[in-house]
N, C-alpha and C positions, 0 to 999 in steps of 0.2 A: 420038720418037713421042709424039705426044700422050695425057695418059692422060684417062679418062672414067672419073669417080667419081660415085656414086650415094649420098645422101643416104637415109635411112631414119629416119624418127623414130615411136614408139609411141604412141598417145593411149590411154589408158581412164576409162572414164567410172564412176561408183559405180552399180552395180546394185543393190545390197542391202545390207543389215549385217544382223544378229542379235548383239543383247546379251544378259547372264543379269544378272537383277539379282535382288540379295536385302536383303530386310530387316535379317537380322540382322549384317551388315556395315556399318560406320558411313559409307562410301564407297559404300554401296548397288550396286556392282559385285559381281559373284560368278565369283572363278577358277576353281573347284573341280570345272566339267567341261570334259573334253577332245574336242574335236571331230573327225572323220573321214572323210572323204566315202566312202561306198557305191562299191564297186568299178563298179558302172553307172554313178555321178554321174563317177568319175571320168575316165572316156571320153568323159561328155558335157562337162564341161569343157575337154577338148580339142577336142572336136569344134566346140564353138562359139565358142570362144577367150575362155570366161571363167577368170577370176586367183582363186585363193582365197587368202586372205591372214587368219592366225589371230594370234588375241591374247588376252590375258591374261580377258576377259571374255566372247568369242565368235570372230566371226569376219565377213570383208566380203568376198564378191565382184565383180570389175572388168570391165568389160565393154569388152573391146579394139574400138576402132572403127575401127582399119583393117582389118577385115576385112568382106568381102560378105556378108552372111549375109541376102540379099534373096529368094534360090533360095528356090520351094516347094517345096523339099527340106527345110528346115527349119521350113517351117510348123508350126502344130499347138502345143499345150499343152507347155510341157517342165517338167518333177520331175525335181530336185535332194533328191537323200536323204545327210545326216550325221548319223554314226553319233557316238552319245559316250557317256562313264563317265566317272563319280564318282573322284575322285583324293584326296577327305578321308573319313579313317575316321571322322570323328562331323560326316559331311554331315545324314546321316538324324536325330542328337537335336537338331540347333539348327534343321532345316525342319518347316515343318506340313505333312506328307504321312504316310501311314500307315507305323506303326511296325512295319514287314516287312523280311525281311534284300534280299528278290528281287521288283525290281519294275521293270517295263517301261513307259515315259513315251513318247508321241507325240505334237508340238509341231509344227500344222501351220501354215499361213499360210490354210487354208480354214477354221481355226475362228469363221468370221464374227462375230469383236473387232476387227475391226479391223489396230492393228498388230502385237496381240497375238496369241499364238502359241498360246493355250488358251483355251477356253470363256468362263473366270470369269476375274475380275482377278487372282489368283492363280493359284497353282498348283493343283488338286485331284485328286480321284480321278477327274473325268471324263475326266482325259487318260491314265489307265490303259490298257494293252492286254493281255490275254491274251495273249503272246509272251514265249519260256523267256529267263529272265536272271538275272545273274550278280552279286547287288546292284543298284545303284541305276545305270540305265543308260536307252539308248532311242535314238532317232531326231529330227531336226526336218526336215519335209518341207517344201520352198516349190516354188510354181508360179509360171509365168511363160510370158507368150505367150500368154493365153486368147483373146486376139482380133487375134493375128498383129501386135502393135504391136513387139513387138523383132524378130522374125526370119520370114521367109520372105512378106515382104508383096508380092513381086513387082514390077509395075509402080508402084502404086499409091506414095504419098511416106510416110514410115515418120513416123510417131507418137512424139513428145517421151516420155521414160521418167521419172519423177518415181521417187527414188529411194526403196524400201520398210526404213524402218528398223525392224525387228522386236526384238522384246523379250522373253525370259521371266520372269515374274516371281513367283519365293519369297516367301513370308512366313517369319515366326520362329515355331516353334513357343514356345507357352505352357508356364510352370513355375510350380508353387509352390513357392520359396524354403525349405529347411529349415535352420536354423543348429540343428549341436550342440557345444554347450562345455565343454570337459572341463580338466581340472589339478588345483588346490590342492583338497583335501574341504573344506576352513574354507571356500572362495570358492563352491566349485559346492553346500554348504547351504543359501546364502544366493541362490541362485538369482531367489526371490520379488520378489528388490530392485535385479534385472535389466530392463532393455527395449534395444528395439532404436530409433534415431530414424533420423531423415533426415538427412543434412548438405546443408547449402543448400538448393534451391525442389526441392517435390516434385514432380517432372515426371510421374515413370513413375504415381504414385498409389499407390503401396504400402503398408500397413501392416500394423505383424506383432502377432500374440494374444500372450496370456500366457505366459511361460516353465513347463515342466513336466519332474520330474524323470524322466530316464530313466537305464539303465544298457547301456554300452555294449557289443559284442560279447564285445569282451575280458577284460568285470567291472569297468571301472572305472567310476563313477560322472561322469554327466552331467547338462546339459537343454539343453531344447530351442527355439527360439524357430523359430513360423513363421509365413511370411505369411496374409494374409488373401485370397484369390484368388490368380488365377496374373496373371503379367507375361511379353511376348517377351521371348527370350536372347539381348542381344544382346552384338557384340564388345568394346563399348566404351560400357557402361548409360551413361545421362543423369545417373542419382544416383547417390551412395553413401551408406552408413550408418555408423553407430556404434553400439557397446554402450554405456549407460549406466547408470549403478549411482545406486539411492537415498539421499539424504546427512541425516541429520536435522535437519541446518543448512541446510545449501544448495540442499534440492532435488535435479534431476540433476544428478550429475557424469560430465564427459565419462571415458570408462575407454582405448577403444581403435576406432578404423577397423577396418570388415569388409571382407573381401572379397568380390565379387561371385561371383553365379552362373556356375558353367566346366558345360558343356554333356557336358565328359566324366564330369561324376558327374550323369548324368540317372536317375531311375527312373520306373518304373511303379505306380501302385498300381491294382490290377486290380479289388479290391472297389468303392474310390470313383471308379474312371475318370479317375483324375487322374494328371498327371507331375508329378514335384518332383522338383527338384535338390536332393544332402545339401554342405551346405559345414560343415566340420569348423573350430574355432577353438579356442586354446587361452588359457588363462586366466592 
């Protein structure tokens, strides 16, 4: 008997992407939210035979083209709603977004920017919504179909799809750097004979005031060196510094490399309105 085999091959075409990008990451990608499709979106992706396919910075939808989706059945506007949450505990000190534990973000494709998914070129409060949550979480809405170019055009010849690559995009919140240096009492007297430099080209622009004695929680004696404005937090800063000590022959002497600003020692200071990060160094 002859046998009769049948050939089946899949084509999908790129419907969309949505990327998250953030500032304070030196790769400008940001992993740190998880994507979800809405228990409605996810019917409507079967229903229409689109592919969701997640990754490390968002996510891409595929749009299977052996399937008819000519029916005005399918006519009409369709919303895709994914849901997502924050998966870093100090997302909220290294972004510029308001420093609340519970806030709800909506990221639509009708915020008329474009390919961007909010208002303003960043992130801001206007993408806020009055809706209960649970930390830093929310939704990103896209439409598609508004003039029956992907699905339900009937007779008529279906309309080329130009693919929507959408973007969120973070900034780094601002800090002002606070060094406190504690150790030897002979070294932290001599405070006055302290500064902080640049090592190599100053990118970021920073410069820090005068060192001032303080005493630290514990009773042990310190001071303090801090910048002069604030600078973004980033993963992986442009520059680094040094402490140097006054020499009566030579001028600066280089003493020791600082460490950069870490986003988990962020503060508040509530009187001057300002953040500053405490980096602690010892002598």
């Amino acid at each position: 008997m002859e046998k009769i085999s049948f050939r089946y091959t899949t084509a999908f075409s790129l419907l969309a992407s949505v990327e998250v990008l953030h500032e304070y990451y030196s790769s400008g990608r940001c992993a740190d939210l998880i994507f979800q499709p809405s228990q409605e979106t996810i019917m409507l992706l079967r229903q229409y035979s689109i592919l969701l396919k997640t990754n490390t910075s968002g996510f891409t939808l595929l749009l299977d083209e052996n399937r008819d989706l000519s029916s005005p059945v399918f006519g009409g506007v369709l919303r895709l709603q994914f849901n997502f949450r924050n998966r870093n505990p100090l997302f909220l000190n290294f972004t510029d977004i308001p420093y609340n534990n519970d806030q709800y973000y909506v990221f639509s494709s009708n915020s008329n920017n474009g390919t961007v998914l909010h208002p303003n070129e960043q992130v801001q409060e206007s993408s806020l919504k009055d809706y209960p949550s649970d930390g830093f979480s929310g939704h990103v809405e896209l439409f598609f179909n508004t003039s029956n170019e992907l699905f339900g055009y009937g007779d008529s010849e279906r309309q080329g799809h130009v693919l929507s690559e959408y973007v969120i995009r973070f900034g780094a919140r601002k800090t002002a750097w606070k060094y406190f240096f504690y150790g030897e009492n002979s070294l932290v007297d001599l405070y006055s004979d302290f500064s902080i430099k640049s090592k190599g080209r100053d990118e970021m622009g920073m410069f820090f005031g005068a060192p001032e004695k303080v005493t630290l929680k514990n009773g042990s004696p310190a001071f303090t060196i801090t910048s002069d404005g604030s600078s973004p937090l980033l993963d992986k800063p442009k520059e680094l510094f040094t402490l140097n000590k006054a020499a009566s022959n030579t001028g600066q002497i280089y003493l020791k490399s600082l460490p950069n600003a870490n986003p988990k020692y962020l503060n508040y200071n509530e009187k001057l309105n300002i953040f500053y990060t405490e980096i602690f160094v010892k002598l």
